[in-house]
DRENDRENLUM-134816 format. One record per atom (N, C-alpha, C, O): atom name; z, y, x. Coordinates in nm, 3 decimals. Each point is the difference from the previous one (the first is absolute). Layout:
REM residues N
PT  at       c3       c2       c1
PT  CA        Z        Y        X
...
This chain:
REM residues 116
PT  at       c3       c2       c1
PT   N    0.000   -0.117    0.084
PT  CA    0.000    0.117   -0.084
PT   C    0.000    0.124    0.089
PT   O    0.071    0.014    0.099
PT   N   -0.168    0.085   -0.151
PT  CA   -0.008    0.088    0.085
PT   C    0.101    0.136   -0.011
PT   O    0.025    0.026   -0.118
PT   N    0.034    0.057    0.207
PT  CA    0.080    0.114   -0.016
PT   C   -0.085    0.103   -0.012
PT   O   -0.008    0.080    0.093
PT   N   -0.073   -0.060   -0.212
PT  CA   -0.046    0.130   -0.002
PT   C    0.108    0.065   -0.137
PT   O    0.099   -0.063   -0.035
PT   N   -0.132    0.171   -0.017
PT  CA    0.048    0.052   -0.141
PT   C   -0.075   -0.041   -0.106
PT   O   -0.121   -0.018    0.010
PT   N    0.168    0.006   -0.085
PT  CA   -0.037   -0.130   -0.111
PT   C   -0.116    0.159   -0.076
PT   O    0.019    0.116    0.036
PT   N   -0.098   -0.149   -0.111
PT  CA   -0.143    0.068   -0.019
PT   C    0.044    0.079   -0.116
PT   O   -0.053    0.109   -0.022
PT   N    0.157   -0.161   -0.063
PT  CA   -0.020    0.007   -0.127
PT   C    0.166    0.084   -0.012
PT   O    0.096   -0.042    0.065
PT   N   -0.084    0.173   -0.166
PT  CA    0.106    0.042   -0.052
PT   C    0.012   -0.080   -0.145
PT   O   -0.090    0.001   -0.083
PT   N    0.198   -0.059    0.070
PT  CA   -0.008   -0.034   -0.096
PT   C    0.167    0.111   -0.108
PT   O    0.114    0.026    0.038
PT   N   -0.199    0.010   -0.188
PT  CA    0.092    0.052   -0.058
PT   C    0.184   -0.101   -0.014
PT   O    0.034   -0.118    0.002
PT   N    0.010    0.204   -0.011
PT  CA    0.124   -0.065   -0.051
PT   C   -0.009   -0.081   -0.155
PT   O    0.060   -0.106   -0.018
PT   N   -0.130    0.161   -0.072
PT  CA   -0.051   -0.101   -0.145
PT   C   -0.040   -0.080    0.049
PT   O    0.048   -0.112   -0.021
PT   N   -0.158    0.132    0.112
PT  CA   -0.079   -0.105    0.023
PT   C    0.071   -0.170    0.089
PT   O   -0.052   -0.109   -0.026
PT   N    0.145    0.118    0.103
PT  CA    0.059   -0.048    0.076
PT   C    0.137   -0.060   -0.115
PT   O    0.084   -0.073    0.053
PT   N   -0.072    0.094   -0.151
PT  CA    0.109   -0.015   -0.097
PT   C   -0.091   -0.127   -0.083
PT   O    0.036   -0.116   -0.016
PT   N   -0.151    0.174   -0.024
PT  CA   -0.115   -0.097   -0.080
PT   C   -0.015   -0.133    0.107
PT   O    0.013   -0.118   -0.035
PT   N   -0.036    0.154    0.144
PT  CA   -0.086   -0.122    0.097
PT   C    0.127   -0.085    0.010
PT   O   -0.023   -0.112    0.045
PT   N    0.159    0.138   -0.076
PT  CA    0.084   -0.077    0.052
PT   C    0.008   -0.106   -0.150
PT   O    0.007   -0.123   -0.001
PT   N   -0.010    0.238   -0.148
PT  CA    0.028   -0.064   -0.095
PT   C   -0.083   -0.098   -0.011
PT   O    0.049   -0.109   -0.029
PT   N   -0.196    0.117    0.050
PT  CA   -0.114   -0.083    0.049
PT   C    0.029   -0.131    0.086
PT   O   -0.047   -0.103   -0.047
PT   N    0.107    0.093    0.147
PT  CA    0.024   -0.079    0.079
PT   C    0.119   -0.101   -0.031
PT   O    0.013   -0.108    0.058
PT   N    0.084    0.163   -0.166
PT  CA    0.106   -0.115   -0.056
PT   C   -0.054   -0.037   -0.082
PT   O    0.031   -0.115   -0.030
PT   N   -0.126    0.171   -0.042
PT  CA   -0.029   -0.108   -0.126
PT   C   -0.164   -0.106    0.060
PT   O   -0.050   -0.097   -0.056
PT   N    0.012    0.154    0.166
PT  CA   -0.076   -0.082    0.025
PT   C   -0.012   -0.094    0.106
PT   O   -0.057   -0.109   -0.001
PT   N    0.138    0.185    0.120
PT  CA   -0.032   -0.044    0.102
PT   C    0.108   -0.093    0.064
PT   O    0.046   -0.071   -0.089
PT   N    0.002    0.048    0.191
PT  CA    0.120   -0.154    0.061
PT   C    0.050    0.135    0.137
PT   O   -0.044    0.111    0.032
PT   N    0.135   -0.184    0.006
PT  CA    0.067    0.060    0.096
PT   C   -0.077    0.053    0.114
PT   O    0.030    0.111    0.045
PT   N   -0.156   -0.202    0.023
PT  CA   -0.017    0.020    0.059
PT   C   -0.140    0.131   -0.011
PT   O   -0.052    0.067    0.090
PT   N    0.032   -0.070   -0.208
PT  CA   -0.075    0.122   -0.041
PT   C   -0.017    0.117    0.065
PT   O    0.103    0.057    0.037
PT   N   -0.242    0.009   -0.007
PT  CA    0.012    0.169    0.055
PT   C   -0.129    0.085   -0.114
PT   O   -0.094   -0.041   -0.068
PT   N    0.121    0.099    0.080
PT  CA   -0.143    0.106   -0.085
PT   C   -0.115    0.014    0.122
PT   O    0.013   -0.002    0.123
PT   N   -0.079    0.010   -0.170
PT  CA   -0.138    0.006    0.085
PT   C   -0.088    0.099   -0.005
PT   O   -0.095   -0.021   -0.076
PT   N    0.096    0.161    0.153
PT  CA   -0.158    0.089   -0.044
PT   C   -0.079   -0.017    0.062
PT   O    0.011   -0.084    0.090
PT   N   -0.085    0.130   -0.102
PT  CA   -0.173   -0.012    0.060
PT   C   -0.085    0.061   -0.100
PT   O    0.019    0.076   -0.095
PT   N   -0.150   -0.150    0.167
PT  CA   -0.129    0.045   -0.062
PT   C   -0.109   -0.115    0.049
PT   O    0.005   -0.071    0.100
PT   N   -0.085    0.076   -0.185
PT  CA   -0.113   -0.119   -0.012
PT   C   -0.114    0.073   -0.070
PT   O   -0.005    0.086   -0.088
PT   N   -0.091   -0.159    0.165
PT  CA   -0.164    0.041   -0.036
PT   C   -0.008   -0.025   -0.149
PT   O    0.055   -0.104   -0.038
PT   N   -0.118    0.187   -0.059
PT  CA   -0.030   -0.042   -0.108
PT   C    0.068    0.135   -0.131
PT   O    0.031    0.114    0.035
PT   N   -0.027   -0.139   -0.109
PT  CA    0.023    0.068   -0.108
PT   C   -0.118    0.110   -0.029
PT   O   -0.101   -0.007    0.070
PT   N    0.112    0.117   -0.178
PT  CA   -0.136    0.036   -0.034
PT   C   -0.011    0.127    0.151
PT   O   -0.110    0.030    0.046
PT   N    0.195    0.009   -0.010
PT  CA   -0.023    0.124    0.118
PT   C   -0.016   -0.081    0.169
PT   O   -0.052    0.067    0.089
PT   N    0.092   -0.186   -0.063
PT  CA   -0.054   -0.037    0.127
PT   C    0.144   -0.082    0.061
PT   O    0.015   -0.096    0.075
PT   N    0.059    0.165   -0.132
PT  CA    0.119   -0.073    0.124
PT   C    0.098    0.008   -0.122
PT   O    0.037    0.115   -0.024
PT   N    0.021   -0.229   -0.070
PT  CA    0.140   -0.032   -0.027
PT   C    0.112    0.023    0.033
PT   O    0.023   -0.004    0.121
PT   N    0.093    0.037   -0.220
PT  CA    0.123   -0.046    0.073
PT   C    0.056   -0.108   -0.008
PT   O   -0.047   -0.075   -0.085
PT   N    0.172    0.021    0.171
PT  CA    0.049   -0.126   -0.073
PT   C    0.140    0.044   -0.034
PT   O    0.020    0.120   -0.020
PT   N    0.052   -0.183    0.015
PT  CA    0.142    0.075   -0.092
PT   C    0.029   -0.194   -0.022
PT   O   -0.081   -0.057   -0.073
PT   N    0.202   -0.034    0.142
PT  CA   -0.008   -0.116   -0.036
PT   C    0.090   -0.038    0.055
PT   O    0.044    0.046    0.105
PT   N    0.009   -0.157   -0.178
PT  CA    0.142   -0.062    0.094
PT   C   -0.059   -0.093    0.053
PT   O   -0.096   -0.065   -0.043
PT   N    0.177    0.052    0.179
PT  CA   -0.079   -0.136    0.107
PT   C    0.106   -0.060    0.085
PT   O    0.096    0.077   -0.004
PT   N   -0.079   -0.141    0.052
PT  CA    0.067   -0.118    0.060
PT   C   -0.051   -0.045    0.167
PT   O    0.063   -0.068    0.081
PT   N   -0.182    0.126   -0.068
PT  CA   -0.036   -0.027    0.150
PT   C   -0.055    0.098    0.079
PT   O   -0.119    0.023    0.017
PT   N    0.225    0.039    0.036
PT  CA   -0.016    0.088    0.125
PT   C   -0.100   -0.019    0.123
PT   O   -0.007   -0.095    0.078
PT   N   -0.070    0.214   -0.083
PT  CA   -0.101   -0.012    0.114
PT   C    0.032    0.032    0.135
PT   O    0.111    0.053   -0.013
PT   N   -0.138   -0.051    0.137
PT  CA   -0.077    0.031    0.141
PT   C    0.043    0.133   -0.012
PT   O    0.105    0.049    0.042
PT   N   -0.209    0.016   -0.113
PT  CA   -0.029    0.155   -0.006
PT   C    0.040    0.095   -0.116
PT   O   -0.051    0.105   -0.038
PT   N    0.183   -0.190   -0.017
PT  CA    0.083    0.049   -0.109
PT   C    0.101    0.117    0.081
PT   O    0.064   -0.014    0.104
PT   N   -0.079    0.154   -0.210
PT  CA    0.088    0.111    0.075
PT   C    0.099   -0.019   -0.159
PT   O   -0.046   -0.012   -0.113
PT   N    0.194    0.014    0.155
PT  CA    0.122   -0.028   -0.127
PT   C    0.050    0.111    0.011
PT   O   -0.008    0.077    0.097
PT   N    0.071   -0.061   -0.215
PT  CA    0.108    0.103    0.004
PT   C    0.078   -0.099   -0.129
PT   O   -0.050   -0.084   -0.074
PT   N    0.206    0.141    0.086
PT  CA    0.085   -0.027   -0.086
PT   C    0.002    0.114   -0.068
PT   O   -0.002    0.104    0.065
PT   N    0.006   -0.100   -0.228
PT  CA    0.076    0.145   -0.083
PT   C    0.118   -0.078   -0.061
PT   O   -0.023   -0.108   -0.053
PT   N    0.101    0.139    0.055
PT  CA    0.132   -0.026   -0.125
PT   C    0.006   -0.147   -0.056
PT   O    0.017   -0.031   -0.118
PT   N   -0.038   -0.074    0.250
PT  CA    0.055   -0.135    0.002
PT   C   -0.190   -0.026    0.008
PT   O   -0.025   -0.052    0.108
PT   N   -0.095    0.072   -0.185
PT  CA   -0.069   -0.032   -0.004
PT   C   -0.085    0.019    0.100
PT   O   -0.010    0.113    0.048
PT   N   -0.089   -0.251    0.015
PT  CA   -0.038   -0.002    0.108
PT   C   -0.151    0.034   -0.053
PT   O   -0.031   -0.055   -0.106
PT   N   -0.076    0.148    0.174
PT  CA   -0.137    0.018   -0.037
PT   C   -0.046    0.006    0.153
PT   O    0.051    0.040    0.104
PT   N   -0.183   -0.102   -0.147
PT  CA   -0.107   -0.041    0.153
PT   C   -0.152    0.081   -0.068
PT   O   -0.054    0.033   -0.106
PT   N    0.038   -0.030    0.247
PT  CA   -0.188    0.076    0.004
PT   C   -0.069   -0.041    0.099
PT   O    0.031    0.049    0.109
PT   N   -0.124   -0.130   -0.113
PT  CA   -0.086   -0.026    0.125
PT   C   -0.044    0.155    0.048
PT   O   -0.023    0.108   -0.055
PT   N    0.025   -0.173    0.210
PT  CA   -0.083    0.171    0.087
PT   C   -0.146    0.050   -0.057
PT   O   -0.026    0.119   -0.022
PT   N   -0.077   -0.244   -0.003
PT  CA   -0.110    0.044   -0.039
PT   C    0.046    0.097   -0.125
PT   O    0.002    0.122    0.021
PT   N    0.040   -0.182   -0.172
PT  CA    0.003    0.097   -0.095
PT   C    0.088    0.111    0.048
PT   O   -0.032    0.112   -0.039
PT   N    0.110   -0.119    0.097
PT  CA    0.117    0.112    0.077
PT   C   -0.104    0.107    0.036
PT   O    0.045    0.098   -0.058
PT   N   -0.161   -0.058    0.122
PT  CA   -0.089    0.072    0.009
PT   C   -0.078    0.058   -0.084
PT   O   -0.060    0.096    0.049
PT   N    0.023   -0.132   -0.230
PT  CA   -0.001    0.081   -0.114
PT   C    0.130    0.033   -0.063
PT   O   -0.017    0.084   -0.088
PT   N    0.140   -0.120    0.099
PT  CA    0.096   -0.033   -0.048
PT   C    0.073    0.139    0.024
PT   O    0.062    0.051   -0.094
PT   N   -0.072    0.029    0.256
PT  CA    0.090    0.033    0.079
PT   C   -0.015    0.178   -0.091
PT   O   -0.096    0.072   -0.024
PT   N    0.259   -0.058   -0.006
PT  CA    0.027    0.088   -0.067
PT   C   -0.016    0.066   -0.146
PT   O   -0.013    0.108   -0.057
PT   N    0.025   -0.317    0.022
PT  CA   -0.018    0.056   -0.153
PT   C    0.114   -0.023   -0.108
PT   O   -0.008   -0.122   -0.020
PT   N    0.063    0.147   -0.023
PT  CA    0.096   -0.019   -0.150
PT   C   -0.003   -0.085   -0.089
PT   O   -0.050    0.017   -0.111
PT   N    0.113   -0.138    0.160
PT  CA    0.009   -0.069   -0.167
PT   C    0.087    0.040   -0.149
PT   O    0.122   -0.013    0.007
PT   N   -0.147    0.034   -0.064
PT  CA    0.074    0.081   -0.130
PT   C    0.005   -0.088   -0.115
PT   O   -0.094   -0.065   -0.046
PT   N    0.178    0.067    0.017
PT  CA    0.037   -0.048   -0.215
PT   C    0.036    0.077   -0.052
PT   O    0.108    0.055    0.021
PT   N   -0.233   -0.011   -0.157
PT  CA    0.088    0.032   -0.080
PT   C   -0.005   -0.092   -0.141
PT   O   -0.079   -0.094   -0.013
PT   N    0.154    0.126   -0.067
PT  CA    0.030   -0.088   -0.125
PT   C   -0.046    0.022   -0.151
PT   O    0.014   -0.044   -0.115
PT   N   -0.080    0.141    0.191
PT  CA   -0.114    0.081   -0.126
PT   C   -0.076   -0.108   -0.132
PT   O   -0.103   -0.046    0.052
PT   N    0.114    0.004   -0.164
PT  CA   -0.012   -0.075   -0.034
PT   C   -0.228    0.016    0.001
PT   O   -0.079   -0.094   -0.010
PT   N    0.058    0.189    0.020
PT  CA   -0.160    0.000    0.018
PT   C    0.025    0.000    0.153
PT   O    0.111    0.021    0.049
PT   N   -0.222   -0.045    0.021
PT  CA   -0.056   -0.007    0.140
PT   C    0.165   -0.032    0.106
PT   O   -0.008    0.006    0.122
PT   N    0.097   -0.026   -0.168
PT  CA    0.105   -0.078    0.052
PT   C   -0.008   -0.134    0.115
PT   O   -0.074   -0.098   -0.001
PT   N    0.156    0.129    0.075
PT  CA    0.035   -0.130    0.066
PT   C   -0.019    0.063    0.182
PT   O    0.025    0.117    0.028
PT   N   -0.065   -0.202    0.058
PT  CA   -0.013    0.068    0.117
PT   C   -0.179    0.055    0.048
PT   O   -0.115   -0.039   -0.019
PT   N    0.171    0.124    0.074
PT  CA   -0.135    0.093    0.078
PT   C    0.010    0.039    0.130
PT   O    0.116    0.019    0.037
PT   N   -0.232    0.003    0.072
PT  CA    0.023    0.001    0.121
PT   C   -0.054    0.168   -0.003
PT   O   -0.075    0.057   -0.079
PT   N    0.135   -0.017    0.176
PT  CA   -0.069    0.179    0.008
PT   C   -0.053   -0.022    0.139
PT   O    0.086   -0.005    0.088
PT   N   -0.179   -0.006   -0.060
PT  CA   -0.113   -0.018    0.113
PT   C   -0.031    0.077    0.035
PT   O   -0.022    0.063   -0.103
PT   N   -0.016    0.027    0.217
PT  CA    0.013    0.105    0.130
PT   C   -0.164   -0.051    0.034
PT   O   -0.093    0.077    0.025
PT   N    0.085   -0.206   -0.030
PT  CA   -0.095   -0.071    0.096
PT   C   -0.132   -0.014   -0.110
PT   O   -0.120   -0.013    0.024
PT   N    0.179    0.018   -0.127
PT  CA   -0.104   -0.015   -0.152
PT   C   -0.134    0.087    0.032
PT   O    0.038    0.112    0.036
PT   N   -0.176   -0.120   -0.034
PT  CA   -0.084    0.088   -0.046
PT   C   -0.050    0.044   -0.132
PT   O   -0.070    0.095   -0.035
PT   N    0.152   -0.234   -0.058
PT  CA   -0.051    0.006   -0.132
PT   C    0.110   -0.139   -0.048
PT   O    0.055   -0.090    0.064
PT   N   -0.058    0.126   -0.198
PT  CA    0.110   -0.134   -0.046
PT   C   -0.074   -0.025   -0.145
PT   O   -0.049    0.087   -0.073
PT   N    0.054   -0.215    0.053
PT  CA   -0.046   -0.032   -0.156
PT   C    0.134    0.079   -0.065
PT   O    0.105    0.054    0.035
PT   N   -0.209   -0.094   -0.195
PT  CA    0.057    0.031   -0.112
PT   C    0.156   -0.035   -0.003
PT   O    0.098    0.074   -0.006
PT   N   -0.109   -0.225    0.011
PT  CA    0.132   -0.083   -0.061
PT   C    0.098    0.053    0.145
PT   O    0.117    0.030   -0.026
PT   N   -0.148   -0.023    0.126
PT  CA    0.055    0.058    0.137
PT   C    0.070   -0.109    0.068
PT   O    0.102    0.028    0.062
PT   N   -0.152   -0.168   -0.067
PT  CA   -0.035   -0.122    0.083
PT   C   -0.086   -0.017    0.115
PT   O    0.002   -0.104    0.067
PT   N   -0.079    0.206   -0.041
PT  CA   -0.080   -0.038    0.096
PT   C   -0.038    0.178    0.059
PT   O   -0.003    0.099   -0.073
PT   N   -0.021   -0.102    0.218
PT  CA   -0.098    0.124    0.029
PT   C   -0.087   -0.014    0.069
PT   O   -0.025   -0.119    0.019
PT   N   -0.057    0.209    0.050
PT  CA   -0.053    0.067    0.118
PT   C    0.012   -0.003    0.070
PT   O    0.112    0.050   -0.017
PT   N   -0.119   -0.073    0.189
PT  CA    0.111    0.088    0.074
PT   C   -0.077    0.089    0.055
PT   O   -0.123   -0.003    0.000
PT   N    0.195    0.087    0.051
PT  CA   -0.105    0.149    0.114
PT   C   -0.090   -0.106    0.104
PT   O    0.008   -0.109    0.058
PT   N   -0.082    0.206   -0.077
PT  CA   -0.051   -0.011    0.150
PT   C    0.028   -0.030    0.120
PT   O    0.057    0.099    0.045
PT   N   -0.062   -0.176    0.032
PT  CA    0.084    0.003    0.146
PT   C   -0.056    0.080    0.087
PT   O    0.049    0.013    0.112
């Protein structure tokens, strides 16, 4: 596991949700997982997922007992963005605020990224 700074701010809601998330779904040995993956309607996905097998090139951070990982590759669209919840009963649930975004779909699952 690498010592860089983990990519992602995550809100305090948000970090309250991922945990409630993780007792009703996940086992002890459980962590949350972000990233990003090719695909969705703008080019690059997010992932948002509980997982069980730690990578090589996994950067962790602990928040408030809960353990979250980011591979380095997504760590590079990732870096300096906001995970947020809110509980809004329309367009509710979590959202990423992306720095790195050139464009984000509709549903705000997937973006762009800049230019390199």
């Amino acid at each position: 596991m690498e010592s860089q700074r983990f990519p992602v701010d995550v809100s305090p809601e948000a970090v309250d949700q991922l945990k409630r998330l993780k007792e009703r779904k996940g086992s002890a040995a459980s962590f949350v997982r972000l990233g990003v993956k090719g695909g969705g309607c703008s080019g690059l996905e997010y992932v948002l997922r509980l997982d069980e097998t730690p990578l090589p090139v996994d950067i962790t951070v602990e928040m408030d007992g809960l353990t979250l990982a980011c591979d380095s590759k997504s760590a590079k669209f990732l870096a300096g963005s906001k995970l947020m919840w809110t509980g809004n009963l329309i367009g509710g649930g979590f959202s990423f605020e992306n720095p790195n975004a050139q464009r984000s779909c509709g549903c705000g699952t997937s973006f762009t990224p800049k230019s390199a």
